[in-house]
C-alpha positions as CSV (number, residue, x, y, z in Angstrom):
1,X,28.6,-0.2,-5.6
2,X,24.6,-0.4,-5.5
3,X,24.5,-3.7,-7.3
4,X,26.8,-4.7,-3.8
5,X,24.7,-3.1,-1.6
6,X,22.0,-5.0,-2.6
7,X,23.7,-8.3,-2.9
8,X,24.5,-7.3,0.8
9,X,21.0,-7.2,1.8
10,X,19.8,-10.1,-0.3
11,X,22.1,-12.0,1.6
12,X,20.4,-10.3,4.9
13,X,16.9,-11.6,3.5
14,X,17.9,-15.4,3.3
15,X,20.0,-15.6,6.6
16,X,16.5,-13.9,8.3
17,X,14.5,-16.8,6.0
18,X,16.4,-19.3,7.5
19,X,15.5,-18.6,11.1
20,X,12.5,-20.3,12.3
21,X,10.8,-16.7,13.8
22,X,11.3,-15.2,10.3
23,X,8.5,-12.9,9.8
24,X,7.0,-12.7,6.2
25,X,6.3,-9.2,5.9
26,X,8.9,-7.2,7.7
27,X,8.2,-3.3,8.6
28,X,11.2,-1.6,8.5
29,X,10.6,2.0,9.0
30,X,8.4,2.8,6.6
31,X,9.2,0.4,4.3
32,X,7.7,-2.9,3.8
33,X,9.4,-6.2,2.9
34,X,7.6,-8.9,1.5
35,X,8.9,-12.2,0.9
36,X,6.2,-15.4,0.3
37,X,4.0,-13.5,2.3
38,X,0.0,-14.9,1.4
39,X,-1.2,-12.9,-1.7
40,X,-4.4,-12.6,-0.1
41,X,-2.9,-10.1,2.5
42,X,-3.9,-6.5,1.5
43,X,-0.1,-5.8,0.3
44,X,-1.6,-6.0,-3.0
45,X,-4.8,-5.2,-4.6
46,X,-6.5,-6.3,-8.5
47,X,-8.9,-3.4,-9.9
48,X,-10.3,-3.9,-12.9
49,X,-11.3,-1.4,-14.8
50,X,-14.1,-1.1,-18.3
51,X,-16.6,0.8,-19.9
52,X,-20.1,-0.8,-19.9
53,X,-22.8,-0.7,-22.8
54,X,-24.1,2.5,-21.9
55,X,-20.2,4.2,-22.1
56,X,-20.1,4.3,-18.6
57,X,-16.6,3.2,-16.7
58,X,-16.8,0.4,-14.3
59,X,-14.7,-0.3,-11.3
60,X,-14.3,-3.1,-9.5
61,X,-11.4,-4.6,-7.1
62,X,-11.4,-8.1,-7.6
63,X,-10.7,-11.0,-4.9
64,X,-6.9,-11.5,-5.0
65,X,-6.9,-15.9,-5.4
66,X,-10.3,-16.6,-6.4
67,X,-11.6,-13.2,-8.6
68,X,-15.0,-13.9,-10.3
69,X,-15.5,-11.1,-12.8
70,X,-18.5,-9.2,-13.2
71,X,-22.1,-10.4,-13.8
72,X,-22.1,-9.6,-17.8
73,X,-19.3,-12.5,-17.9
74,X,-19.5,-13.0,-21.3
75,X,-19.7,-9.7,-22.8
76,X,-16.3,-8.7,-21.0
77,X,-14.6,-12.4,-22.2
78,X,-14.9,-10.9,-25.7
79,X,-12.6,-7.8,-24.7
80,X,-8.8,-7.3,-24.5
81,X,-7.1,-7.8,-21.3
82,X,-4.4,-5.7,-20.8
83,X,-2.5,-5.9,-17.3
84,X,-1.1,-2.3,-16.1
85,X,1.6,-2.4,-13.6
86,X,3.2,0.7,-11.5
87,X,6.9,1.4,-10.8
88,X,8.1,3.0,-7.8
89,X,6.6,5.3,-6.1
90,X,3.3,4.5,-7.9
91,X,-0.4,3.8,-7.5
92,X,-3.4,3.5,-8.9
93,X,-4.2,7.1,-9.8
94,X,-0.5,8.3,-11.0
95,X,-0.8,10.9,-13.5
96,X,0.7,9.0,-16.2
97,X,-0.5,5.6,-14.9
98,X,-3.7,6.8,-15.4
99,X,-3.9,8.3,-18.6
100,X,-2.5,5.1,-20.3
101,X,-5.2,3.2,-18.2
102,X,-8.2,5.9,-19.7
103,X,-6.8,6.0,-23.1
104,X,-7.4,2.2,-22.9
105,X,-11.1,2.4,-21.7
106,X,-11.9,4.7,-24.6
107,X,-11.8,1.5,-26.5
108,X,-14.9,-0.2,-25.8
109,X,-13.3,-3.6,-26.6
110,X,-10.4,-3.7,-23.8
111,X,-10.3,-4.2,-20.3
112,X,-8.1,-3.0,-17.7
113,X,-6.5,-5.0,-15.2
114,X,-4.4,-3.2,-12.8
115,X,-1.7,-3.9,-10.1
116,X,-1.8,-2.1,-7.2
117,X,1.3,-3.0,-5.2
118,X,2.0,0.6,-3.9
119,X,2.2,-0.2,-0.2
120,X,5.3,-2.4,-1.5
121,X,6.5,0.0,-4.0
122,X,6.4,3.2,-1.8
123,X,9.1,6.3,-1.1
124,X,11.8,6.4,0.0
125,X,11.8,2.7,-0.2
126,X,14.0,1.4,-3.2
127,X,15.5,-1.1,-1.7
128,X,12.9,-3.0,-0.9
129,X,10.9,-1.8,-3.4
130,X,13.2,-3.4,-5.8
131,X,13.0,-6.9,-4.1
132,X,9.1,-7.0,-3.4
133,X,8.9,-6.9,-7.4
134,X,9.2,-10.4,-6.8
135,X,6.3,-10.8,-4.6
136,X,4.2,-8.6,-7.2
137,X,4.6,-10.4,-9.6
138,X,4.2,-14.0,-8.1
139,X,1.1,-12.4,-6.4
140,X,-0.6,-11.5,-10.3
141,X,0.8,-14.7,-11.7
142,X,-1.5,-15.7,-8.9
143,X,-4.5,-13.9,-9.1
144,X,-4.5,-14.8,-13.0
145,X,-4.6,-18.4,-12.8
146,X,-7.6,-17.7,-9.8
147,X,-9.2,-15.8,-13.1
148,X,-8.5,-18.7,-15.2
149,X,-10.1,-21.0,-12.8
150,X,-13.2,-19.1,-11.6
151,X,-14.1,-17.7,-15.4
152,X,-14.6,-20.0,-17.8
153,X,-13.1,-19.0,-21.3
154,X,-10.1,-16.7,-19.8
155,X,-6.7,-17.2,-20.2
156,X,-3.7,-15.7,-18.6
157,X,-1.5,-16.1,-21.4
158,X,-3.7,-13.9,-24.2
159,X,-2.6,-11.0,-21.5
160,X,-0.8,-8.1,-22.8
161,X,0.9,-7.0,-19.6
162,X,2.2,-3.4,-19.4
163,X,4.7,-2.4,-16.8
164,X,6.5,0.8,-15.9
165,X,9.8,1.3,-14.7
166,X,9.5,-1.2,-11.7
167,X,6.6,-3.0,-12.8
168,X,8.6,-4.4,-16.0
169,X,10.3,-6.5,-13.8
170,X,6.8,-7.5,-12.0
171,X,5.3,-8.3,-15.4
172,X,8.7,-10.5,-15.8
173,X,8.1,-12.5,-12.7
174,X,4.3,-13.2,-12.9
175,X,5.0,-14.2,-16.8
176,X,7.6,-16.5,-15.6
177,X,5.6,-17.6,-12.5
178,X,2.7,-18.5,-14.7
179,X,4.8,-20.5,-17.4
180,X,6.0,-22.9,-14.5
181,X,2.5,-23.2,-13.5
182,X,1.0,-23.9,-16.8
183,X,3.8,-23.9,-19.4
184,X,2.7,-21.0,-21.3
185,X,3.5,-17.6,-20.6
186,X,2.2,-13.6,-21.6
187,X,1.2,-13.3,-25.4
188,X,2.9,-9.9,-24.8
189,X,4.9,-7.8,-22.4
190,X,5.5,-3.4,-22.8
191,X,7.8,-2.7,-20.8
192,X,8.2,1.3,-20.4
193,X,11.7,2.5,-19.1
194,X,12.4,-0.9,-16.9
195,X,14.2,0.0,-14.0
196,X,17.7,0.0,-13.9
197,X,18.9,0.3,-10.1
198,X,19.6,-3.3,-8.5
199,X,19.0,-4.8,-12.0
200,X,22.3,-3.9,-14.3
201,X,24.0,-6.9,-13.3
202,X,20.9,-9.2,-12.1
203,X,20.4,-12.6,-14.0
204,X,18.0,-12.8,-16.9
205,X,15.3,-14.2,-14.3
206,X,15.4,-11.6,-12.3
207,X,14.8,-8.3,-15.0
208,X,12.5,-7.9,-17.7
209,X,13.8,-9.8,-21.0
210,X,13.2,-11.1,-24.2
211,X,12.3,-14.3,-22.7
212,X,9.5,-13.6,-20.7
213,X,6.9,-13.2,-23.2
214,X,5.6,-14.3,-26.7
215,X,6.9,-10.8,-27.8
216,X,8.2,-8.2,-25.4
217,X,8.4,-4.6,-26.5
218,X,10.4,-1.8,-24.5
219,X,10.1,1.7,-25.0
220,X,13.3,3.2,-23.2
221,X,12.8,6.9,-22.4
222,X,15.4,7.8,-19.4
223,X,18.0,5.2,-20.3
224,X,21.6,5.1,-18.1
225,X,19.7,7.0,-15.4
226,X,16.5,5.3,-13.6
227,X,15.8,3.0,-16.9
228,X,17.9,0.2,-18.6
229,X,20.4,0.9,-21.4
230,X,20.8,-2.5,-22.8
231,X,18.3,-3.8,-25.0
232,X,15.9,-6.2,-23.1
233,X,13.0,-7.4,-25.8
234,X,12.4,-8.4,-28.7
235,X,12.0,-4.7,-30.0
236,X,13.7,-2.0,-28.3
237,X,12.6,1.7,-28.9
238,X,14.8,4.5,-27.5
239,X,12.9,7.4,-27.5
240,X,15.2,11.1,-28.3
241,X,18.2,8.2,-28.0
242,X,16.5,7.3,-25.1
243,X,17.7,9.4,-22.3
244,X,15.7,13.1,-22.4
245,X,12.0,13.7,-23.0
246,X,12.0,17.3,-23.1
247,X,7.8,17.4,-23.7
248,X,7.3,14.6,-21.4
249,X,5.1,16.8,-19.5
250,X,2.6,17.8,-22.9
251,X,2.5,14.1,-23.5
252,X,-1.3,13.2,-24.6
253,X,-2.7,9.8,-23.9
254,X,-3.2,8.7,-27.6
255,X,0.3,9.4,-27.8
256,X,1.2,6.8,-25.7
257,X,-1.1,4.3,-26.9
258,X,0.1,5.1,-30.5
259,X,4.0,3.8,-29.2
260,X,2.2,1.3,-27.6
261,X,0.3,-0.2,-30.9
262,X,-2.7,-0.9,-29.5
């Protein structure tokens, strides 16, 4: 029934495409739609985030098409890039968004690129929530050949990108976005409890799969509820069978960056 529902308003969507006055962002109460709006709007946002020479945690929001990282260039081309993506309902500063994000940063050698897409992504918004994913993650596919252009020595595909509920499917659409571009696509994709509303029945380009990456990982931890059941990567953890986390809310950071393998 809410696979139909959604196929209803897909169908909605294109038939509004079609007409010449179609608007590209469309306010609909308080929810946004986005479809091929300009990525340089401020729908979405790139902050990157690292810890400098003298320990100290640096924080900058990048220019979405034609980001230039920081002065110490080279320094920071030596690091990790890891890609963080938030589901529903999410933002920069979610408790567990951030923790995964710090416990990162505590390793002097990895840098943090985040996705903030919350204005698309916000309650009670679903619905459209679940179809901007696509504008998300065509937006970062974006914003990461913009890095590949404007820094010399970076490369979108040595990105691990890490996506939560939601942002799976983002990380699944700018991996897929970039491999048309430039034929290769993310060294690695975490996907932690992909969504599973709107994308039970969806085809494989349109949800997180094993496809999409080098390697793609999933950690399923509310599985049959909010989060997929099937398998979906190349590795497929379900955690306490992948359905109840009774000391989700004790969880420590290292915890999570232990499942994740860093």
């Amino acid at each position: 029934m809410i696979e139909r529902s959604f196929g209803k308003l897909f169908l909605f969507i294109v038939l509004l495409k079609i007409h010449s006055s179609f608007e590209r962002e469309i306010e609909l109460g308080p929810c946004y739609l986005s479809i091929h709006s300009p990525c340089a709007n401020n729908s979405i946002q790139f902050h990157l985030f690292y810890t400098s020479s003298d320990n100290i945690q640096q924080h900058e929001i990048l220019d979405n098409i034609s980001p230039i990282l920081p002065f110490n260039i080279n320094e920071i081309l030596s690091r990790k890039f890891k890609l963080v993506v938030h589901g529903y309902g999410g933002h920069t500063d979610v408790s567990g968004f951030k923790l995964i994000r710090d416990a990162y940063l505590k390793h002097n050698d990895t840098v943090v690129m985040v996705v903030d897409w919350s204005r698309l992504a916000k309650l009670p918004c679903y619905p459209s929530a679940a179809i901007n994913t696509k504008q998300a993650g065509e937006c970062a596919a974006q914003f990461l050949i913009g890095m590949e252009e404007n820094n010399d020595g970076f490369k979108a595909a040595n990105v691990h990108a890490i996506g939560f509920s939601l942002g799976a499917h983002v990380a699944s659409f700018a991996s897929n976005a970039i491999e048309k571009a430039s034929g290769t696509k993310f060294h690695r994709i975490s996907g932690l409890d992909p969504a599973l509303p709107f994308f039970a029945t969806a085809r494989q380009h349109w949800k997180l799969d094993s496809t999409d990456g080098d390697f793609v990982d999933v950690i399923h931890t509310n599985a049959g509820v909010y989060g997929k059941l099937e398998s979906c990567g190349h590795v497929d953890f379900y955690i306490n069978n992948g359905q109840f986390q009774p000391s989700c809310s004790k969880a420590k950071s290292n915890e999570y960056i232990q499942m994740l393998k860093v």
